[in-house]
Backbone as JSON Lines, residues from 0, in Angstrom:
{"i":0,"aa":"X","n":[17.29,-6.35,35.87],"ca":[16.78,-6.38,34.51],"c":[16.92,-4.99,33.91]}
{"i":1,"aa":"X","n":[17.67,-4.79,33.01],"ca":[17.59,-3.47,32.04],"c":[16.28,-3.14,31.04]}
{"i":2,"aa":"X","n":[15.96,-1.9,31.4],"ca":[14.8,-1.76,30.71],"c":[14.96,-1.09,29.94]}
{"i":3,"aa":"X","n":[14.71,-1.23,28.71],"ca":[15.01,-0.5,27.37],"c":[13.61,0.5,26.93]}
{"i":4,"aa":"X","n":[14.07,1.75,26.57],"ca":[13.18,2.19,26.0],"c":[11.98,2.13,24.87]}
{"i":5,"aa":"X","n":[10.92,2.9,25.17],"ca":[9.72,2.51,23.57],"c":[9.28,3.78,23.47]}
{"i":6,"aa":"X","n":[8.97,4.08,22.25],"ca":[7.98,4.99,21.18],"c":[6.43,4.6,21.19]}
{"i":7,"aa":"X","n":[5.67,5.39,21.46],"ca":[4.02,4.65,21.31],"c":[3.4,5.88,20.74]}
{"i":8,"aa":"X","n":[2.04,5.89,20.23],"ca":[1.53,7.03,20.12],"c":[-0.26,6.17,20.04]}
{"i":9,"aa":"X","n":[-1.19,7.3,20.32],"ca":[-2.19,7.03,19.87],"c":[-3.13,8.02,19.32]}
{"i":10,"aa":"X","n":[-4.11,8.06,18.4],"ca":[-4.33,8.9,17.64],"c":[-6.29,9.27,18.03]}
{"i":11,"aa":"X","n":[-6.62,10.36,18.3],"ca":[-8.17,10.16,18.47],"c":[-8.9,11.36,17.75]}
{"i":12,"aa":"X","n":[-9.98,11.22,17.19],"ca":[-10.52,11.9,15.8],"c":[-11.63,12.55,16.79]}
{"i":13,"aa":"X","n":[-10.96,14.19,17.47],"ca":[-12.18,14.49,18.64],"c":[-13.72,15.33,17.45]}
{"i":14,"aa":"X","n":[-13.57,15.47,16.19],"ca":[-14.84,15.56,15.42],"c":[-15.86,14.46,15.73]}
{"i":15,"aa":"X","n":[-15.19,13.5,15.19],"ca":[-16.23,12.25,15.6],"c":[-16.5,11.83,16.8]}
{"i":16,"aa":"X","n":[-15.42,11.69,17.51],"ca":[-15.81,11.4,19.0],"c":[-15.1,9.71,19.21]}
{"i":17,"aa":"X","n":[-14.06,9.62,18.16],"ca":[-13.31,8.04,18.58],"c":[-12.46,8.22,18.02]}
{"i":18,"aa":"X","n":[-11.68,6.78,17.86],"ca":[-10.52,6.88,17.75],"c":[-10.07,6.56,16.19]}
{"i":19,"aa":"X","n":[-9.04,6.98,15.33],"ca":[-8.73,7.73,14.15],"c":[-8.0,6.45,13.32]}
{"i":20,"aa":"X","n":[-9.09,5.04,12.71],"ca":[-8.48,4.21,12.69],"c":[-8.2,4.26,11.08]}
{"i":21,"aa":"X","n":[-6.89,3.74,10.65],"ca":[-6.3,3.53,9.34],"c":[-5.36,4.62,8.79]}
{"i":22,"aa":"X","n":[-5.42,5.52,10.01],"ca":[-4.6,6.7,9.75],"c":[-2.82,6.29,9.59]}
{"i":23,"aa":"X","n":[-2.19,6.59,8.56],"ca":[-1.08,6.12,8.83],"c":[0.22,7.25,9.01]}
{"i":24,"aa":"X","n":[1.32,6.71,9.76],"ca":[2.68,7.66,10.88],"c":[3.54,7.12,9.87]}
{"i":25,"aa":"X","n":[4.38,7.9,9.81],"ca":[5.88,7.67,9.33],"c":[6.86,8.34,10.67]}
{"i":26,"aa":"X","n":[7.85,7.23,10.68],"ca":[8.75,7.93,12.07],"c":[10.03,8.64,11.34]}
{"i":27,"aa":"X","n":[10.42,9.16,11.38],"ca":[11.6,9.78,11.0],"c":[12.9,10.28,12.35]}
{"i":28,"aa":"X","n":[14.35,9.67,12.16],"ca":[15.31,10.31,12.68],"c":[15.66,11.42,12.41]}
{"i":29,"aa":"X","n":[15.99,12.79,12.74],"ca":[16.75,13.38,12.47],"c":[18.05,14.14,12.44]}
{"i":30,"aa":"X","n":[18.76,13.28,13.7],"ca":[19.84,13.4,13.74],"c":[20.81,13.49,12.32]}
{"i":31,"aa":"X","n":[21.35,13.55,12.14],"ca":[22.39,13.87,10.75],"c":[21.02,14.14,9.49]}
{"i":32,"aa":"X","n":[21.75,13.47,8.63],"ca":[20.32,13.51,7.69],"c":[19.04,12.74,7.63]}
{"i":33,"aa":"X","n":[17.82,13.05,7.63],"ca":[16.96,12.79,7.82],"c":[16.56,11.31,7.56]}
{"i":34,"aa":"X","n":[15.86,10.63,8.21],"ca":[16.18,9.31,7.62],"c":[14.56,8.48,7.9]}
{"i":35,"aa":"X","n":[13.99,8.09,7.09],"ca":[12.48,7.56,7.28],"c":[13.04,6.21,8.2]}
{"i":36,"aa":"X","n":[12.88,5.81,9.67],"ca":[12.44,4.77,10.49],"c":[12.06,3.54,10.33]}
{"i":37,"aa":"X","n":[9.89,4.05,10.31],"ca":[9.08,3.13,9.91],"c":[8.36,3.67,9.64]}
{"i":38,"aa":"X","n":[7.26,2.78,8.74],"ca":[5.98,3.41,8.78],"c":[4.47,2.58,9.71]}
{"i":39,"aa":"X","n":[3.12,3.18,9.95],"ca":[2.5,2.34,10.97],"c":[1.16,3.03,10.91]}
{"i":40,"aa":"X","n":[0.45,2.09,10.63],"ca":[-1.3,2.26,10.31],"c":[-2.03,2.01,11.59]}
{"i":41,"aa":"X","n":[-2.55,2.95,12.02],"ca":[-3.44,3.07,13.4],"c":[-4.87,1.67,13.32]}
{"i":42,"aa":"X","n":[-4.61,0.96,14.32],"ca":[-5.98,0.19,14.33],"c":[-6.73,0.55,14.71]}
{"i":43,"aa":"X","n":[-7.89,-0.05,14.86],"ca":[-9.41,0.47,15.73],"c":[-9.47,1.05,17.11]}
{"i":44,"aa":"X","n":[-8.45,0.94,17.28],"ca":[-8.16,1.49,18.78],"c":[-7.49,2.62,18.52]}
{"i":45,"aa":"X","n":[-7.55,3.61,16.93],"ca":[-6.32,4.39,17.09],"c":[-5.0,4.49,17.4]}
{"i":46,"aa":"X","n":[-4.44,2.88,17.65],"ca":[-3.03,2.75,18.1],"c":[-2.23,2.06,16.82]}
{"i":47,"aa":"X","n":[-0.92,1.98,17.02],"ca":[-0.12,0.84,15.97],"c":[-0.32,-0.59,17.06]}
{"i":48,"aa":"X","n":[-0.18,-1.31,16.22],"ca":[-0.08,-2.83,17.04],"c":[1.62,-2.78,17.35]}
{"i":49,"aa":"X","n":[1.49,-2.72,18.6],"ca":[3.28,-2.47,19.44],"c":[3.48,-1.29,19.17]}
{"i":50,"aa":"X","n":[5.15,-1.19,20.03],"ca":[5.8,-0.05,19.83],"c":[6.28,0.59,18.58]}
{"i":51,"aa":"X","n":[6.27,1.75,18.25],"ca":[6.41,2.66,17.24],"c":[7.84,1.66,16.97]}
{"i":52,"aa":"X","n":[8.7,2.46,18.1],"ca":[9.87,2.3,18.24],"c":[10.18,1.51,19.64]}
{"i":53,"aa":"X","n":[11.04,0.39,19.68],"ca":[11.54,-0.09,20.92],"c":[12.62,-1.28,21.27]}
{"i":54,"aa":"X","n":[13.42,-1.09,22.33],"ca":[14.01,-2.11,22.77],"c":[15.43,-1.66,21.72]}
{"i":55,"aa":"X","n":[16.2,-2.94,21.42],"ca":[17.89,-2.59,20.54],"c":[17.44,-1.4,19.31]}
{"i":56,"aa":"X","n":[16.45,-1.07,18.85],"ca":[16.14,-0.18,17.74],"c":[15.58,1.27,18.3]}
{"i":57,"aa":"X","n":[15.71,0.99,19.61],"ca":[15.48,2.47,20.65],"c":[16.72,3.28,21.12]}
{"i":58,"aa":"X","n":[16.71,4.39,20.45],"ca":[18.31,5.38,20.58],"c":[17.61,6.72,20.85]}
{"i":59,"aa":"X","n":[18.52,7.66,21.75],"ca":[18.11,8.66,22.56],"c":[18.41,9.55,20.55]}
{"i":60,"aa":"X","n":[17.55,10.67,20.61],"ca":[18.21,11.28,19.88],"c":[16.93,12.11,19.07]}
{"i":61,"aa":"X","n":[16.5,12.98,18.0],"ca":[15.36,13.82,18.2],"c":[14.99,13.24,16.64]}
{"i":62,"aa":"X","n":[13.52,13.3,16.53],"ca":[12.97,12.06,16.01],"c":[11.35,13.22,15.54]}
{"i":63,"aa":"X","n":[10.8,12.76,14.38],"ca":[9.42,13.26,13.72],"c":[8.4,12.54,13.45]}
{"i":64,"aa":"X","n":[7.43,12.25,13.99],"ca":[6.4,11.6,13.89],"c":[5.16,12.33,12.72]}
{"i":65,"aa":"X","n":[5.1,12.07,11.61],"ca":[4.43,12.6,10.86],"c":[2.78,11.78,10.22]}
{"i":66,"aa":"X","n":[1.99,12.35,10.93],"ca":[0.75,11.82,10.84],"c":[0.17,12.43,9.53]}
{"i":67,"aa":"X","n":[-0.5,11.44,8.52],"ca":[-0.74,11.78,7.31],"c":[-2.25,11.79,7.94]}
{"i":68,"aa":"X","n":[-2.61,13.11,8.38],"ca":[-4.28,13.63,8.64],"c":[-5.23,13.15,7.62]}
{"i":69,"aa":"X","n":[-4.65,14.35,6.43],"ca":[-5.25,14.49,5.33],"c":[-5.91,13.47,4.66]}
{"i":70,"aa":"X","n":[-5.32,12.23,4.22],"ca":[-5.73,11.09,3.88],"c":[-6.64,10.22,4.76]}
{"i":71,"aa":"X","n":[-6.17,10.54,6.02],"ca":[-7.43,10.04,7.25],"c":[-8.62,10.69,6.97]}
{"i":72,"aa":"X","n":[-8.63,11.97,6.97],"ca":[-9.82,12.95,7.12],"c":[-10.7,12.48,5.82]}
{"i":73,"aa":"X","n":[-10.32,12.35,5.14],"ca":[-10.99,12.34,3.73],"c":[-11.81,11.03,3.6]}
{"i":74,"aa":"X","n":[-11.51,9.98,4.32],"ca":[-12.33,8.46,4.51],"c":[-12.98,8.56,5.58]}
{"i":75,"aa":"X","n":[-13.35,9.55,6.09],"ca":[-14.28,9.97,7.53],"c":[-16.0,10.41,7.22]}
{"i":76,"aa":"X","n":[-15.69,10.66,6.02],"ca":[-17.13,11.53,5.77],"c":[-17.44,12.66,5.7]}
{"i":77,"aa":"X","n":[-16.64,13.22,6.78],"ca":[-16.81,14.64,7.1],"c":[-16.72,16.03,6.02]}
{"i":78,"aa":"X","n":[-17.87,16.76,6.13],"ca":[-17.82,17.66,5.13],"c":[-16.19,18.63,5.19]}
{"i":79,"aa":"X","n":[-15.26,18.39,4.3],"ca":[-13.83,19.17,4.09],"c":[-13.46,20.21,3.21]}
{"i":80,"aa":"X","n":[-12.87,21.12,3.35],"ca":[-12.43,22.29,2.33],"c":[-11.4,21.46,1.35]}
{"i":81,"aa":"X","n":[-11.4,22.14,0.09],"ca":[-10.05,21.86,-0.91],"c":[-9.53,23.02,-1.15]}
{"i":82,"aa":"X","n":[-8.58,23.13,-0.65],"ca":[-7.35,22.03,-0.08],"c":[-7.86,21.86,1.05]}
{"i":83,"aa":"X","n":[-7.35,20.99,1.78],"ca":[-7.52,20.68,3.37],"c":[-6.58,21.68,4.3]}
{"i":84,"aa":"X","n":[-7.31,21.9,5.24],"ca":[-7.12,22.58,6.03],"c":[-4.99,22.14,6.72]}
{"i":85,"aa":"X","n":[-5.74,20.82,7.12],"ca":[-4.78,19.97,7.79],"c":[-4.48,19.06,6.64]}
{"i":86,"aa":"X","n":[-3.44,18.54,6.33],"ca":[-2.75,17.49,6.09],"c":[-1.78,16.56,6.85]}
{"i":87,"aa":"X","n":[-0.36,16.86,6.6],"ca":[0.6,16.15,6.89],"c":[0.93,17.02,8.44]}
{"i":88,"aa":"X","n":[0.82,16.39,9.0],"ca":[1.03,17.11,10.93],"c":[2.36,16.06,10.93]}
{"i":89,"aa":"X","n":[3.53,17.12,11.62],"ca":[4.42,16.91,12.1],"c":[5.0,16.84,13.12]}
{"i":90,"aa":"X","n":[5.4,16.07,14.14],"ca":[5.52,16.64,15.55],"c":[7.02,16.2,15.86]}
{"i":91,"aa":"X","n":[7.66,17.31,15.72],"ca":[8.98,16.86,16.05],"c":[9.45,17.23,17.57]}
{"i":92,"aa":"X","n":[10.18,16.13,18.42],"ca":[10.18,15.67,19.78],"c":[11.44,15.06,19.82]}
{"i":93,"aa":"X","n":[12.33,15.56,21.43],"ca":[13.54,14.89,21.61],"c":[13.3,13.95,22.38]}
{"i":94,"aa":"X","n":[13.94,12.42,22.46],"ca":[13.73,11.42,23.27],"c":[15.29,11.32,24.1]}
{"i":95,"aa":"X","n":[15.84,11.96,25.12],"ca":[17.28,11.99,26.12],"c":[17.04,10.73,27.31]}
{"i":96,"aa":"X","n":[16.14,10.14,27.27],"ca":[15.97,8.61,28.49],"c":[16.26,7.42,27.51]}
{"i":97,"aa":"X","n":[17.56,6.61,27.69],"ca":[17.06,5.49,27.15],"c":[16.31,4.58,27.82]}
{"i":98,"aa":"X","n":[15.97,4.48,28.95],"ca":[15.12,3.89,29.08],"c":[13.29,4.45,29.65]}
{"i":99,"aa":"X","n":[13.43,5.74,28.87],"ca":[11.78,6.23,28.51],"c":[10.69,5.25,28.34]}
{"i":100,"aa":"X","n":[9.54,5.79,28.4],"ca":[8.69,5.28,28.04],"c":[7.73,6.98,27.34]}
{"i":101,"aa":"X","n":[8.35,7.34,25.75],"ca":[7.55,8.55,24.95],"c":[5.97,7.63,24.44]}
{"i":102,"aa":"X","n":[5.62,8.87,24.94],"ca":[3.76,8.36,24.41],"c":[3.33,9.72,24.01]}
{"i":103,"aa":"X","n":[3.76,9.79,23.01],"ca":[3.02,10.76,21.87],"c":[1.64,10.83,21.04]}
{"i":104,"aa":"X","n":[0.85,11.13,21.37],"ca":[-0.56,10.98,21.1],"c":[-1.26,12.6,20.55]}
{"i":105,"aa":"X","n":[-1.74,11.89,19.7],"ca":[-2.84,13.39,18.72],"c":[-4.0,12.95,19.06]}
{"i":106,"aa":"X","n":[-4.72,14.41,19.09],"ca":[-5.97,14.56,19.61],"c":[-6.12,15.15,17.86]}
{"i":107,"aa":"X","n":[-6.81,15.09,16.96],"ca":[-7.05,15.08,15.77],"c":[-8.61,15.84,15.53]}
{"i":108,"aa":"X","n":[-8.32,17.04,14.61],"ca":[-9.8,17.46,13.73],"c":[-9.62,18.1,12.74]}
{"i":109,"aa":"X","n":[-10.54,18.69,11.22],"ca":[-10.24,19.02,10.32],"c":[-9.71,20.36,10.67]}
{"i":110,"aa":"X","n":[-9.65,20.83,11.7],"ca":[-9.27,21.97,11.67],"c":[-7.96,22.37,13.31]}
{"i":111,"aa":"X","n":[-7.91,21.21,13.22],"ca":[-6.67,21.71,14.78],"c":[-6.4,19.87,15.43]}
{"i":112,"aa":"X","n":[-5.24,20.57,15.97],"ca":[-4.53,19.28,16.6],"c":[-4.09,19.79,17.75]}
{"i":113,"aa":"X","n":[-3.88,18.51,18.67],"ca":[-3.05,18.41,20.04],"c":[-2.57,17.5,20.14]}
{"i":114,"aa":"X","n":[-1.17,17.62,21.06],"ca":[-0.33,16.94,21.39],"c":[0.3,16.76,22.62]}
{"i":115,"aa":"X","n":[0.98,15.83,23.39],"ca":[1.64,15.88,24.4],"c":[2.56,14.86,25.15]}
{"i":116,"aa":"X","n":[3.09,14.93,25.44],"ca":[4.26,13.86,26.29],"c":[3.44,13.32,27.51]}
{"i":117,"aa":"X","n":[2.65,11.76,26.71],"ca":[1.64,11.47,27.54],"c":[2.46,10.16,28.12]}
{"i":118,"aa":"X","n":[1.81,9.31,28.97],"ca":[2.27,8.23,29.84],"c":[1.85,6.53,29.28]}
């Protein structure tokens, strides 16, 4: 059986203490010219429902996951500066396995982010 690669990410709001739901990703290629993917609204679990990216629409090649913070942060409650600190977080990442399994996940707050090539 050939196993084809997937894109996942999940998103968690460590101010509050859960997970960062309605936040929405835009995927972007950037191989040649830049090219918008998809786009994908985090559920209650902080995740997209399925893979970002996967299977015949999964290609090795270096790719931007751009988490619109800003618009998250602002339906949270949380007392925020204007302008915002954080907005548009970008995390640009090469995917060379086609048959990977990238799990890109933000650790999220009004004032700092993390990231990592999780499992």
């Amino acid at each position: 059986m050939n196993c084809m690669g997937r894109l996942t990410t999940h998103v968690l709001d460590t101010a509050l203490g859960r997970p960062a739901e309605g936040l929405e990703i835009e995927l972007w290629r950037l191989d040649g010219p830049a090219e918008l993917v998809s786009t994908h609204v985090t559920n209650g679990d902080g995740r997209v429902d399925g893979p970002i990216l996967a299977d015949a629409a999964f290609a090795i090649g270096t790719y931007e996951l751009r988490f619109k913070a800003g618009d998250y942060l602002k339906t949270t409650g949380q007392a925020l500066p204007e302008p915002l600190f954080l907005d548009v977080i970008p995390i640009r990442f090469g995917m060379a396995e086609q048959e990977g399994h990238y799990h890109v996940p933000l650790l999220l707050s009004p004032f700092g982010y993390s990231t990592y090539r999780g499992s």
